[in-house]
N, C-alpha and C positions, 0 to 999 in steps of 0.2 A: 727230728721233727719237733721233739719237745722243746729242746733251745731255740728253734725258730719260733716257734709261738709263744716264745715270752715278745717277741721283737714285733711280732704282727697279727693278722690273723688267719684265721683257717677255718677251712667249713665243717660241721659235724658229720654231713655225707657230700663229697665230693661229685657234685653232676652242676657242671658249669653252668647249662642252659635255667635251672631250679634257682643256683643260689644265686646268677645275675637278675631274674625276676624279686628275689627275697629282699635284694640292694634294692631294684628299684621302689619295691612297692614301701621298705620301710621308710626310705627318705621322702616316699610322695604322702605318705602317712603325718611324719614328722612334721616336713614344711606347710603342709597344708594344715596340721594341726595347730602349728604357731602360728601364720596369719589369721587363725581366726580368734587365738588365745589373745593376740596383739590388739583387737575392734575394743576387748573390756576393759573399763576405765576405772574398775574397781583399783584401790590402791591396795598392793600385797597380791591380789590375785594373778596376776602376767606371771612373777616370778615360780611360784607357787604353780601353777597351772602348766606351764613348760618343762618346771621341773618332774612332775607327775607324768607329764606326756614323756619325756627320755624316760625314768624309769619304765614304763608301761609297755614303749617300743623294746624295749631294752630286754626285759621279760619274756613278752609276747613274741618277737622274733627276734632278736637277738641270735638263738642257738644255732638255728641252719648255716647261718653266716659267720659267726665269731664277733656281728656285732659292729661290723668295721665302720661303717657310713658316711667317711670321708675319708680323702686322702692324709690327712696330717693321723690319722689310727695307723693306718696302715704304712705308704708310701713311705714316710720319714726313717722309721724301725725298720721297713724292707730293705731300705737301702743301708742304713747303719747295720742291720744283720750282714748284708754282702758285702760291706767293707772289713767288716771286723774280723782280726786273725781269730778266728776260733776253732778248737780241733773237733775234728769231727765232726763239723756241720752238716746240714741237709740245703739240700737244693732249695734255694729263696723263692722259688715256686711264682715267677714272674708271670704264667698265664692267668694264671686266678687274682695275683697282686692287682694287672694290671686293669683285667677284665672286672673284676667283681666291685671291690670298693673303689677302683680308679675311674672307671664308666660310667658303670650304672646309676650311682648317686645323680649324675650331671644329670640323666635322663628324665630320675623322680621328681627331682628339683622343678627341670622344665614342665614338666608333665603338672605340677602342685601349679605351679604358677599360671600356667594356661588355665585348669580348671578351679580357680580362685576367680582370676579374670570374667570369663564364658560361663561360669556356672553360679559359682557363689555371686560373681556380678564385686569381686572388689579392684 
């Protein structure tokens, strides 16, 4: 399991239904964070301001998850984990791959975007 988690991620407790909510909510977090970080015209602050918000999510929930919040964290190193001759590996743990950072993110996304749109009114 250790060498696979150099390649990907993994949850600090294992309860699917938990750490698909944790995907979703950090990406609806995220994205909805940066559309609104994007409205300020201040120069230096956009950069600065997003970059704060990744640290912040990163921190804040991060650990349930491993952190993954897109495909290219995850997805890319799952699959190079399952290609690579290595001995004694562990199972690439494809439910969690697929389901957690593969899914969930799409959902937060849409979910930020609709309530950008319907709420924030952008």
């Amino acid at each position: 399991m250790t060498i696979r988690n150099i390649f990907s991620t993994a949850p600090g407790v294992r309860n699917l239904p938990r750490n698909f909510f944790v995907e979703f909510f950090d990406t609806f977090i995220f994205l909805t964070g940066i559309l609104v970080i994007v409205t300020i015209k201040t120069p230096g602050v956009m950069q600065i301001g997003i970059g704060l918000l990744v640290w912040a999510i990163g921190m804040g929930l991060g650990g349930p998850t491993g952190f993954a919040m897109n495909q290219a964290r995850d997805l890319g190193p799952r699959i190079a984990f399952a290609l690579l001759p290595i001995k004694n590996k562990a199972n690439a743990d494809w439910q969690y791959g697929l389901l957690v950072p593969g899914i969930a993110p799409f959902f937060g996304a849409g979910a930020a975007v609709l309530f950008a749109k319907f709420y924030l009114g952008m």
